[in-house]
N, C-alpha and C positions, 0 to 999 in steps of 0.2 A: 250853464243856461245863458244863452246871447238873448238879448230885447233891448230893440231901438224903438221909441215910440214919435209918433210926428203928430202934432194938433192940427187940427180944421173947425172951422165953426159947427159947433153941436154934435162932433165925433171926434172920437179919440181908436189914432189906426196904432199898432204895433207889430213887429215883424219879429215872431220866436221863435227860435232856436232850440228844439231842447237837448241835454247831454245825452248822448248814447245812453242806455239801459232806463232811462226816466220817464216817467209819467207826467203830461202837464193836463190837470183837469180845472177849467173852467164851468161852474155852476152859478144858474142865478136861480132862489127858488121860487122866485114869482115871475111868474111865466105871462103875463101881462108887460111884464116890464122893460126895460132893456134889453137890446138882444147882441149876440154875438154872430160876426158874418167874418166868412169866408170865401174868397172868389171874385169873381167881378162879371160884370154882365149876366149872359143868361147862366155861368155857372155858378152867381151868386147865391149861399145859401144863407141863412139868416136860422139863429135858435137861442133856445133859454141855457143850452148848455155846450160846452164844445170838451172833446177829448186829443190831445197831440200826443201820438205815439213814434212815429219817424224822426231819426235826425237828420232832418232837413226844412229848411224856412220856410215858415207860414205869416203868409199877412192875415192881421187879423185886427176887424174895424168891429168897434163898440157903438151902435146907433144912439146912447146918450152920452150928457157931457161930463157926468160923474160915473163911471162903471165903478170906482171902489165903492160907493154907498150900496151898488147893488149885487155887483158880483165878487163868489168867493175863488179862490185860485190856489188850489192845492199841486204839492212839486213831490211827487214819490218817484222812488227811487229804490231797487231790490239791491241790498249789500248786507254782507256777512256782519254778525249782532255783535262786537265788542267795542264799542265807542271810549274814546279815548279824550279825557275834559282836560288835561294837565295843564295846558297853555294859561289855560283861564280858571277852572273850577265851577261847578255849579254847587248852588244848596238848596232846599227841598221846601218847600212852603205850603201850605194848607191849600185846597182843591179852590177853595173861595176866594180866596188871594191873588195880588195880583202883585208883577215884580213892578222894579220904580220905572226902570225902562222901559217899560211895556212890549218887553221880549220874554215869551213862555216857552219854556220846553218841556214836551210830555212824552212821559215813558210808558206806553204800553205792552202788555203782555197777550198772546192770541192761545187759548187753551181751548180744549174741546169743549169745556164745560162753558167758555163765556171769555171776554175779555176781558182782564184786570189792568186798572190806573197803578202803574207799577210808584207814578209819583207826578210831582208837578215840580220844576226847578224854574230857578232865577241863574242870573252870570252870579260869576265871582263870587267863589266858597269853597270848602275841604273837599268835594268829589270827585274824584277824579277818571273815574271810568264807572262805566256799569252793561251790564249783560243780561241777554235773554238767555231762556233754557231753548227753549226749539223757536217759534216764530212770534214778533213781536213788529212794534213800530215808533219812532222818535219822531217828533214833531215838533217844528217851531211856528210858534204861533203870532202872530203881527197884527193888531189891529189897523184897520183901513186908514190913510193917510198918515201912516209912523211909516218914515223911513228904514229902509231895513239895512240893518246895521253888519259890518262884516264879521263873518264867525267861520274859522275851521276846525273839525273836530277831527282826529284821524279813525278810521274803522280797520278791525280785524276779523281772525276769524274767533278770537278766545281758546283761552282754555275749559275743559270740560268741568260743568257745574249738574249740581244733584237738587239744586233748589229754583224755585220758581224767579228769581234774576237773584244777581250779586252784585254789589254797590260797593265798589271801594272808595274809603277816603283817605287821604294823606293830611294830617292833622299837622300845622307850623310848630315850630321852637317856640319855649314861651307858653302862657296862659291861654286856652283857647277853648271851644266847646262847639258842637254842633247838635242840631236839634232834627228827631226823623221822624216820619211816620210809617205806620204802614199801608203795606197799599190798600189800595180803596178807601183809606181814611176820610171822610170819620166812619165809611159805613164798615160793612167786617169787612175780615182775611177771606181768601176762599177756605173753604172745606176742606179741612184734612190735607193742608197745602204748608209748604217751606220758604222761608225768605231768609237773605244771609246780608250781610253787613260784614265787611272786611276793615278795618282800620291798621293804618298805619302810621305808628309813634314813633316819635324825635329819642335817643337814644337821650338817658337821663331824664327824664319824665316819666308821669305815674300818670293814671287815667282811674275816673268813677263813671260809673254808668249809673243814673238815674231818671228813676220810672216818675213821667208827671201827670200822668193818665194813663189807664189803660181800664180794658171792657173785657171780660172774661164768658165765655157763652156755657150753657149745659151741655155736658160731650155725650153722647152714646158709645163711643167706640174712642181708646189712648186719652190723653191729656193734653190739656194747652201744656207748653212749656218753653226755657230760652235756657240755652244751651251755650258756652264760652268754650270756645277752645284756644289753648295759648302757645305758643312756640314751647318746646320743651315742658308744659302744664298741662297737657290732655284734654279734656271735656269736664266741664263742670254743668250739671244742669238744675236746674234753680225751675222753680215757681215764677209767675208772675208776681204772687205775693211776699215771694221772700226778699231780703234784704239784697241787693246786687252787689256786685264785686264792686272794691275799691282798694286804691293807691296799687294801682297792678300797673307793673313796667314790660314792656316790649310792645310788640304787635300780637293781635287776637281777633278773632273773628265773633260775631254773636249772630246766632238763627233764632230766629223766632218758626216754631210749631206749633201751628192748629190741629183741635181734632176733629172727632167724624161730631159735628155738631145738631144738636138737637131742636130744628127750626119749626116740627110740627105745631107749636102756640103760635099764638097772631102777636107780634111785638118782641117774638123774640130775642134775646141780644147776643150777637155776635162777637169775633175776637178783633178788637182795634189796640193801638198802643200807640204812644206818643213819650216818647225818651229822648233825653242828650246824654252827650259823651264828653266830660271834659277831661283836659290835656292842661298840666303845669310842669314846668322842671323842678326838678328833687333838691330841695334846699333844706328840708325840714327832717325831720326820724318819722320813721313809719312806724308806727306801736302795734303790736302785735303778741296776742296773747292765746297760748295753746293750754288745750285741755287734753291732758290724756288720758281721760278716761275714755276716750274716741278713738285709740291707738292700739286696742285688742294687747295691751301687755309690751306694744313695744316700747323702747326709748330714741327719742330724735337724734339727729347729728346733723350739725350746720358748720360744716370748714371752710374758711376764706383760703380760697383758691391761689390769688394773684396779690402778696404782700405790696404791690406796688398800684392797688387801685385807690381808688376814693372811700370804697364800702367801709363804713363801721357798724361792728357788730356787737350788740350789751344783750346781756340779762342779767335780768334784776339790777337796771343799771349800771354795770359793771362791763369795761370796755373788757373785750376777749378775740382771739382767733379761732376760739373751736368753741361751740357751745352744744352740750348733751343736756338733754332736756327730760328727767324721768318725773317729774312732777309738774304743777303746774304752772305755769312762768309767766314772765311779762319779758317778753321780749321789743328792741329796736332795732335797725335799720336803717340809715342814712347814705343817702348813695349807692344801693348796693343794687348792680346789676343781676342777672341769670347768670350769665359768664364769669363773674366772680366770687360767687358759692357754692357750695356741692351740697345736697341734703337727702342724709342716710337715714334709714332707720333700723333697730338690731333687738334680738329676742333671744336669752338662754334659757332652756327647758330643757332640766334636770333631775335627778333621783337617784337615790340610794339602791334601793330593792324594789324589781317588778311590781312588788303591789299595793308600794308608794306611786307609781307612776302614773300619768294620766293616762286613761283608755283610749283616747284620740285630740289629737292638736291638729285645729285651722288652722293650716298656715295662710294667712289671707292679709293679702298690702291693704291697707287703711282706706276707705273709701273715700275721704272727701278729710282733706287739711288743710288749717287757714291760709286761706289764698293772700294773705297779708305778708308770707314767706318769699322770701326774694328770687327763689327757684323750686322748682317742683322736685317732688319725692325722686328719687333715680333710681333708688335701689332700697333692698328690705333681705338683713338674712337671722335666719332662725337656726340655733347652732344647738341641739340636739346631744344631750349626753346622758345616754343609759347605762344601767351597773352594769359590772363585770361578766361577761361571758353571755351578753345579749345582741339582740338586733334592732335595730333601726328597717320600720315598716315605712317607704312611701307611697301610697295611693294614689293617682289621679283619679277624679271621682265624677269627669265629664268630658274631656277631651283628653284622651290620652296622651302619654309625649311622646317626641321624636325628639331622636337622639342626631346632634349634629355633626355630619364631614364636611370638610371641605369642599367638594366638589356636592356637595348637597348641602350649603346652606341652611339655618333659618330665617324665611323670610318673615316672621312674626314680630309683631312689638315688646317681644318680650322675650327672655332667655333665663334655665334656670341652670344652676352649676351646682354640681354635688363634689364636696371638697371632704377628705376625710382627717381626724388628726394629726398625721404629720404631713400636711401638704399636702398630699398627694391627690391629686384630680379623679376625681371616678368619672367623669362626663360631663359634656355640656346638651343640654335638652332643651325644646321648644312644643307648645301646643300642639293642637292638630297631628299626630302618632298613631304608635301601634302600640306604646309601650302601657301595661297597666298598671304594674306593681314594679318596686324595687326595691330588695331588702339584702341589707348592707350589716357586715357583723362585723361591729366597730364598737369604741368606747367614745368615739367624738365624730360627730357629724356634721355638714354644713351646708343651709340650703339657702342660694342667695339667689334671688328672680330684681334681673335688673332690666330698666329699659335698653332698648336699641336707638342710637341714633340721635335725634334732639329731642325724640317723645318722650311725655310724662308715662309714669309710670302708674299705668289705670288696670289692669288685670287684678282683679279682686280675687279668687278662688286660685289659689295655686296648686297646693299640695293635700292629704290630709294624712298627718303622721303618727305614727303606732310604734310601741315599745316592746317588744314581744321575746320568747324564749331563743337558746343560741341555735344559729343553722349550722351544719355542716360545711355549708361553701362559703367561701369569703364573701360572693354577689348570689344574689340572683332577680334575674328580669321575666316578670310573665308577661310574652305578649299576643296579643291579640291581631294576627295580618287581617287587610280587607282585600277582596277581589279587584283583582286589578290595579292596585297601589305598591308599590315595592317598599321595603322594609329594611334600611340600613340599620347593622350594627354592628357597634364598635367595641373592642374588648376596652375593659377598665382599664383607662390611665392612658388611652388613645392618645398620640400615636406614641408615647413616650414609652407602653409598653409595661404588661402588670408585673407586679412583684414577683423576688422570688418564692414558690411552694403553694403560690396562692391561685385559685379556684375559681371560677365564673360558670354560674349555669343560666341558661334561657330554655324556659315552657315554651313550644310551642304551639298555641292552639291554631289545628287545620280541619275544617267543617266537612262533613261526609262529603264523599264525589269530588274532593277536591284534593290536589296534590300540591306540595309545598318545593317550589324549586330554588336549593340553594346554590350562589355562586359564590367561590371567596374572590373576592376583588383584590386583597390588600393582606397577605399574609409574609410576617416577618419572624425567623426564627432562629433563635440563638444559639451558641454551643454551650451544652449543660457541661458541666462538672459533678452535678448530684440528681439522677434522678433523668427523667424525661418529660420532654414537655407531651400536651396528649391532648387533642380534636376527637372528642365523641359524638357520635347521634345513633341514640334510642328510642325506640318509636315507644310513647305510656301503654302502659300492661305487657310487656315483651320483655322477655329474657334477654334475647340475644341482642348485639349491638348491630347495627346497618354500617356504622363505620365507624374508624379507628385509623390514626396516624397518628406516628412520635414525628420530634421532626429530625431524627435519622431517615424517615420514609419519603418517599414521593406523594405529596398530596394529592388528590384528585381536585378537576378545578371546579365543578359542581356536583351536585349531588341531588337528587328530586325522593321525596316520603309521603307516602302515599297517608298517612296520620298525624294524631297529635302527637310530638315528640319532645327527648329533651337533647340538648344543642350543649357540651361541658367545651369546658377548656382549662386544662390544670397544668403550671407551668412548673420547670423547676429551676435547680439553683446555676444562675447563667455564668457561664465563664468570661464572655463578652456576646453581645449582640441585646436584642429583646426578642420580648415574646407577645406579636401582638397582633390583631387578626379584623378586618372589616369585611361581615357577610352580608350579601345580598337575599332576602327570601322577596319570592314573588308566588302568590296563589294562583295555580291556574285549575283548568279541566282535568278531573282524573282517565291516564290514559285506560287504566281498565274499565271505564264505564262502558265500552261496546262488549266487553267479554261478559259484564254483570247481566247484561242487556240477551244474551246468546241463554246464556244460564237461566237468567229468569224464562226465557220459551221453552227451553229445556223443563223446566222445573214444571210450567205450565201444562203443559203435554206432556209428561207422564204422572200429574195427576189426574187428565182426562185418563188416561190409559188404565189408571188403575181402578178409575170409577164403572169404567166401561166395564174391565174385568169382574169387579165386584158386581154390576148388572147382571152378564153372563154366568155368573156362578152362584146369584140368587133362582135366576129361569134354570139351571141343571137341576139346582137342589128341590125345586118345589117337581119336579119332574120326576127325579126320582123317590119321594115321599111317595108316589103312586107305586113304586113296586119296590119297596124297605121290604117286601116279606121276602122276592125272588132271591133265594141264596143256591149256587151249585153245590151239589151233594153227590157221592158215590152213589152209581147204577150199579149194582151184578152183571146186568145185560149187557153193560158199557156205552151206555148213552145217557145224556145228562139232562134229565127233568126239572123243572120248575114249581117248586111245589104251591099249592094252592095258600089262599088267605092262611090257613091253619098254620103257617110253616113256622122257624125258626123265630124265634123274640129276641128283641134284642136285649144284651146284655150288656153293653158300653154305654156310657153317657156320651152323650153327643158331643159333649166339650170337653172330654178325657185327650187327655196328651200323652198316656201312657203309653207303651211300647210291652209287647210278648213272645219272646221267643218262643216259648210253647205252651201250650196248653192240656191237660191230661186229658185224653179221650173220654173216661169214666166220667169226669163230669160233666159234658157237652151230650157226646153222642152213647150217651148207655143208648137210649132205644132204637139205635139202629144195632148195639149189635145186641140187644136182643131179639130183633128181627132175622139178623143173620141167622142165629139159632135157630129159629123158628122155621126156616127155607131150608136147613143143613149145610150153610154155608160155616157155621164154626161148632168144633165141638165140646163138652164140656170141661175137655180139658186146655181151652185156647185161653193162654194166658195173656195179659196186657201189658207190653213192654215198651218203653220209651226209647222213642227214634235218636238214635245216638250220630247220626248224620250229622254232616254241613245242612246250617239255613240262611237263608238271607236278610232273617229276621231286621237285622241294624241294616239292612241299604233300605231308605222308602222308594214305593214302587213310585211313587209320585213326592214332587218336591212341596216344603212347609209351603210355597205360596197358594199351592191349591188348596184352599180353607173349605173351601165347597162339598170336597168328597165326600162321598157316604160312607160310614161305617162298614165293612161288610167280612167275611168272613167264607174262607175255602178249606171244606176239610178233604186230604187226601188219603184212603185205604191201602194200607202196602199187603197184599198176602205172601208170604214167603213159607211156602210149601205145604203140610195138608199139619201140621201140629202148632205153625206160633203163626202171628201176623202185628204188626206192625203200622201203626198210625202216629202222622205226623201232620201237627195244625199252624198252617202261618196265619196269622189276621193280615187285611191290610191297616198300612199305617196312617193315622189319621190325625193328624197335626190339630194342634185346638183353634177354633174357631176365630 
């Protein structure tokens, strides 16, 4: 910003300049008063307020001889939110305050809901940057007739923040402390909103944080709370109420959380805080005392790492390099950084006979250990020993695991390794999987869930494990694929390769309609001397196997099963090489579902079809109830009448399924041949003999689906010359109903 000002009696002219992308706003709010002018002659304009947005010069004349008593003059300016104080530092002082220089900088925040006073600073103090989340504004504030003094901050664009701004300070060597509020102090926090605090400590220094007020509101919805997180220490979160961390070395950060606060009363109180943070070098022992009753059964371990540091380590007074902690201690500390201790913790669970043994063990890392410890927990293993000729159950009981490759990583904080008695590796596993269960037929197990990288080891729920009767196969994994996520797995002992004669099986659960497609990516095979090594998959409830290779054969490189299956691999005794195999399963669309799709219409339509027929064949049958009497009968004349209502009765049950090759004339038709007689059609010597013919009796003249038919009945007369005759009766056949 260029400004050259020149006096004249009773006006004061200046000529401004402003920087590219800036705003210069001139406001006077008494609009009687003083005015600002632009122009000259008749293009003179004259107002209570002026806006310069071009860079390019403007003269501009003040019509009194004091414009600072009357007019205010604001300089904005649009640039990216990471301001940078290092040169100098600023420190934060109460809204009502006022700095000695009488130079103010204020930090605002622009939210949908309202603007927040993110803070009010002075020069020279521990902060050294600070940040908005989305759009905010920085402002130096100058009372009228204070020189304005020179200041360069540098701006960025930041790194990405989850909280309503971030305040870094860099704390000096030495005794020091700094004192914060929050924003809107003294009124509240917003609602259900996040503020973060970054500090950065002097190496060999300890830091306390203490609370010297603070305002706590009625929540409707979560908790106020303040939360620490420490290099290699994870999250610790704490009460307002509760005692705050102390003599903690490194750098850490602390957020304060509002919650959904409850302002329906008139005088409500909101959430404010008011804390310092002091900063001294480590000359003194830090005392520190663990309770294990808080440690679920385990025991601590604290190794000094680097014999050539400053750290000294006692308990119970007593100088040491390793200290195991199964009871409750008093331990110190002097000197001792994160980088030079390690601190373990370890679990044996044991038994004689299965129904000594516990029915289920949490494996579960310690929630919360005195933070007085010079480095945070790293690792936790629980070493598992069940009698002879049993199993080791592991559960996951909410995130399944995944089992780790190399070229699949785990990206999680956490990693757990299954180690069996003699060394030997069964796998390394990470959260977020497919895997459910894993059950290992061992007499020593070992389950060790360590951090990744410099993080604290916070995963509380690891494992939950079971002692149970002996399997058959040395592993087995049940897992559970999801749609559209692939599924590495690796055989025990990855890539080093399972024992010899030893066994691996994997469940695979595959959801209807869906087909499981396997690929091996990574198969290694050795030359047996005893035995062969053998790749099965068997779909559950099936005999037959879907596939089968030794590794004499050529494997196939995938394989897709339409079910849930089970997935072996049994190796045998290697002469040289290993035996060891990384499959890919991925769930997709089962390809029969258009065929189920054809079948189902199939199936569709000829149930109409048979509904229809059964329609048709109820309208026959009521049809022919009106003429059940008409049955054909022998004529003498040789034409075939229909006998009236009187005629033939029936003698079949409607719902008989029986079948008759023949029937004796004498008990059907006597009265016809006693009519015969009667006409001289037979005479008293015509004997009744049975038709010793071919009949058709066994073929039906109609097939079992015609249910419909009626009963009925044709008898045929044979006369064979003037002394015998000859009768033979077929029914038709009439399937039951």
């Amino acid at each position: 910003m260029a400004l050259f000002a020149q006096y004249r009696p009773g006006a004061l002219e200046l000529t401004i300049t402003p920087d590219r992308g800036s705003t210069l706003n001139i406001s006077n709010s008494d609009v009687k008063g003083c005015k600002v002018c632009t122009g000259s002659a008749r293009s003179r304009q004259c107002n209570a307020s002026l806006l310069l947005k071009e860079n390019t010069p403007v003269s501009v004349e003040f019509d009194c001889s004091k414009p600072q008593d009357v007019f205010n003059v604001e300089i904005v300016k649009n640039i990216a939110f990471k301001i940078d104080f290092s040169n100098a530092g600023l420190r934060q002082i109460n809204a009502s305050d006022s700095c000695a220089d009488r130079h103010s900088y204020t930090l605002r925040a622009f939210q949908a809901t309202g603007d927040v006073a993110v803070g009010k600073y002075c020069k020279t103090g521990p902060i050294s940057s600070a940040q908005i989340l989305n759009r905010g504004s920085f402002s130096l504030d100058v009372p009228a007739g204070q020189k304005l003094q020179n200041g360069r901050f540098d701006v960025s664009v930041g790194e990405e923040i989850k909280s309503l701004a971030k305040i870094t300070l860099t704390l000096p060597k030495g005794t020091s402390s700094a004192e914060l509020l929050s924003p809107n102090y003294p009124d509240s926090f917003p609602d259900d909103d996040v503020m973060e605090w970054y500090f950065e400590i002097p190496d060999k220094h300890k830091t306390s944080v203490q609370f010297l007020q603070h305002r706590q509101p009625k929540c409707l919805k979560k908790d106020t709370a303040v939360e620490y997180h420490n290099r290699g220490r994870g999250a610790l979160v704490l009460r307002l109420t509760d005692p705050q961390p102390e003599h903690n070395s490194g750098n850490f950060s602390l957020t304060l959380r509002n919650c959904e606060m409850d302002r329906r009363r008139a005088g409500s109180a909101g959430l404010s805080l008011n804390f310092k943070v002091v900063s001294s070098s480590i000359s003194s022992p830090v005392l520190c005392k663990v309770d294990v009753s808080k440690m679920d059964g385990l025991a601590l371990h604290i190794e000094k790492l680097r014999p050539a540091s400053d750290c000294e380590m006692k308990i119970n007074s007593v100088l040491t390099e390793t200290i195991t902690v199964t009871s409750n201690s008093d331990l110190s500390f002097q000197d001792c950084l994160p980088e030079d201790v390690r601190v373990t913790a370890a679990r044996v669970i044991g038994c004689n006979q299965l129904k000594e043994c516990p029915k289920t063990v949490n494996l579960s890392v310690p929630v919360r250990l005195p933070t007085c410890l010079p480095a945070p927990l790293s690792s936790v293993t629980w070493t598992l020993r069940p009698p002879e000729h049993s199993t080791v159950e592991l559960i996951s009981p909410s995130m399944y695991l995944k089992q780790c490759v190399p070229w699949l990583p785990c990206n999680d904080s956490v990693i757990i390794k299954l180690v069996e008695d003699d060394r030997s590796t069964v796998g390394h596993f990470c959260p977020q999987g497919a895997i459910q269960k894993v059950q290992i037929r061992t007499h020593n197990v070992s389950v060790t869930v360590s951090s990744t990288g410099d993080e604290a080891l916070i995963y509380k729920n690891v494992l939950i494990a079971k002692m149970k009767e002996e399997i058959s196969e040395r592993y087995i994994f049940t897992v559970v694929p999801k749609r559209d996520t692939p599924v590495f797995l690796a055989s025990p002992g990855w890539p080093v390769g399972m024992e010899s004669y030893s066994t691996a099986s994997w469940i695979i659960s595959v959801p209807p309609k869906m087909d499981a497609r396997l690929v091996f990516t990574n198969i290694s095979q050795p030359k047996c001397s005893n035995r062969h090594t053998s790749i099965k998959i068997q779909r559950v409830g099936h005999l037959e196997e879907d596939y089968s290779r030794r590794e004499d054969e050529e494997a196939e490189s995938e394989i897709t099963v339409s079910e849930s299956f089970y997935f072996n691999m049994s190796n045998c005794r290697s002469e040289r090489g290993r035996f060891s195999a990384v499959t890919k399963i991925t769930l997709q669309k089962s390809k029969n579902l258009l065929l189920t799709i054809i079948l189902s219409v199939v199936a569709a339509l000829l149930v109409i079809f048979v509904i229809v027929l059964v329609v048709v064949c109820v309208v026959i049958r009521k049809k022919k109830k009106q003429l059940n009497h008409q049955v054909s009968i022998y004529n003498p004349n040789g034409t075939v009448f229909l006998p009236g209502q009187n005629g033939l009765p029936e003698t079949r049950d409607d719902h008989s399924d029986h079948e008759y090759a023949s029937i004796e004339d004498t008990l059907v038709y006597t009265h016809l041949l006693k009519k015969g007689r009667e006409v001289g059609m037979y005479g008293e010597f015509d004997t009744y003999r049975p038709f010793t013919g071919h009949t058709d009796s066994t073929k039906p003249l109609f097939s079992k689906g015609q249910r419909c038919q009626r009963n009925a009945a044709v008898a045929e007369v044979i006369t064979g010359g003037a002394s015998t005759s000859r009768q033979a009766f077929e029914p038709w056949q009439t399937p039951g109903r």
